[in-house]
C-alpha positions, 0 to 999 in steps of 0.5 A: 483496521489502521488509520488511514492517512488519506481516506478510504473507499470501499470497494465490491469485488465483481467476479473475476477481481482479484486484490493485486489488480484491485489495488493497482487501480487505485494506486494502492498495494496488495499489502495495504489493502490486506491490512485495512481487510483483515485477509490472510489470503489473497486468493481467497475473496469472492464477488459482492464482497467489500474491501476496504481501499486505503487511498494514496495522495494522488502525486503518490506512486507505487515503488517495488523494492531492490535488493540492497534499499532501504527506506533511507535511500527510497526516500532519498531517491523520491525526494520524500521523508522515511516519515512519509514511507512508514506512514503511508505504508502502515509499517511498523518497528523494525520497519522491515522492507523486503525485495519485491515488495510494494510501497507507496511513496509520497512527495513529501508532505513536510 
């Protein structure tokens, strides 16, 4: 499991959850939630399960990536630092972004 950042809270799925909405009501993104809980598939939880929330700093939102952004010019965008984007968002080298996916993006914390 990462490090997390801001801190965590665990969280037990109650019948009809799913981790999109989960992690929407948290101000997290599917795809952090997937790394700190080790699941390959999304679909795949069952209620009374515990997931592991990463939080985010509560200024934070979530960003869904464009065609032709990159962290650079999120970053730019926001008023944050690339720092804060790979940070928060678990990313490692190469640091690849794609189009659609989600990021949390932070004021910056310098």
């Amino acid at each position: 499991m990462p490090t997390a950042y801001f801190g965590t809270l665990t969280y037990t799925v109650a019948p009809g959850d799913n981790l999109y909405t989960i992690s929407h009501n948290y101000n997290s993104t599917l795809e952090n939630v997937l790394k700190f809980n080790n699941i390959p598939n999304p679909d795949l939880i069952y209620p009374g399960q515990k997931i592991v929330i990463p939080l985010s700093p509560p200024e934070a939102i979530i960003y869904t990536v464009k065609s032709g952004d990159s962290l650079y010019l999120i970053a730019k965008r926001y008023g944050t630092i690339v720092g804060n984007l790979t940070k928060y968002n678990y990313l490692t080298p190469p640091y690849i972004i794609y189009p659609g996916q989600q990021l949390v993006v932070t004021a910056s914390l310098r």
